[in-house]
N, C-alpha and C positions, 0 to 999 in steps of 0.2 A: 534579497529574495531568492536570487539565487542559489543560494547555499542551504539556506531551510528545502528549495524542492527538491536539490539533490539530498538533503540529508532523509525525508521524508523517503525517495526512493529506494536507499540504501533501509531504510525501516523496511519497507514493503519486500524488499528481497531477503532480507534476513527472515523474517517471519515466515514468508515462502518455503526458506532453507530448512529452516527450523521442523516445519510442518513436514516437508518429505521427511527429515530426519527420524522423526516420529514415527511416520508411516514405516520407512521402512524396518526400524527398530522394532517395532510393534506390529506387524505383517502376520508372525506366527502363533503368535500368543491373544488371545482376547480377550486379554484386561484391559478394563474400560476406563482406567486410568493413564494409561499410555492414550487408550482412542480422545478422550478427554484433552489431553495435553497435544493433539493434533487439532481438532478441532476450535482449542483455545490460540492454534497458532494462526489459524486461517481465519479466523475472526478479527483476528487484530489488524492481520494483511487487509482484511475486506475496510476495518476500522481505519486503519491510513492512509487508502487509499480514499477514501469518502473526504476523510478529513484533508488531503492533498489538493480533492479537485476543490472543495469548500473554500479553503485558502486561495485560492488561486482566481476563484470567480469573485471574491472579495477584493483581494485587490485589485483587479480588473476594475470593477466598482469604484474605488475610491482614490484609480488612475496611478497608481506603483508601477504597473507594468501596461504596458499598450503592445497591440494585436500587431505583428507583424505580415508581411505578404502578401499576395494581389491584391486592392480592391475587390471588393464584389460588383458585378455586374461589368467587368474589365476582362 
């Protein structure tokens, strides 16, 4: 489990990177196919990061991973 949330991370920063890259590459120009390929990269970030916490309350659910740190009400 592990390794899939760090791998999901590294998705979310890539896509991130991606996106500025776009921006900036396309900053001057206002073709909408650059603005396109920006907005297709920050949708995937929003897409894996959804799909990260999704994963993550799932397992939780079906006890893979247990809640570390204070109690509540401690």
């Amino acid at each position: 489990m592990k390794y899939l949330v760090m791998l999901a991370f590294a998705a979310i920063l890539l896509s991130l990177g991606s996106a500025l890259f776009f921006m900036m590459k396309g900053g001057q120009d206002k073709d909408p196919a650059k603005s396109g390929s920006m907005v297709k990269a920050l949708a995937m970030r929003v897409g894996f990061s959804i799909l990260l916490f999704i994963c993550i309350l799932v397992s939780w659910k079906l006890g893979w991973i247990q809640p570390t740190g204070i109690a509540a009400g401690q």
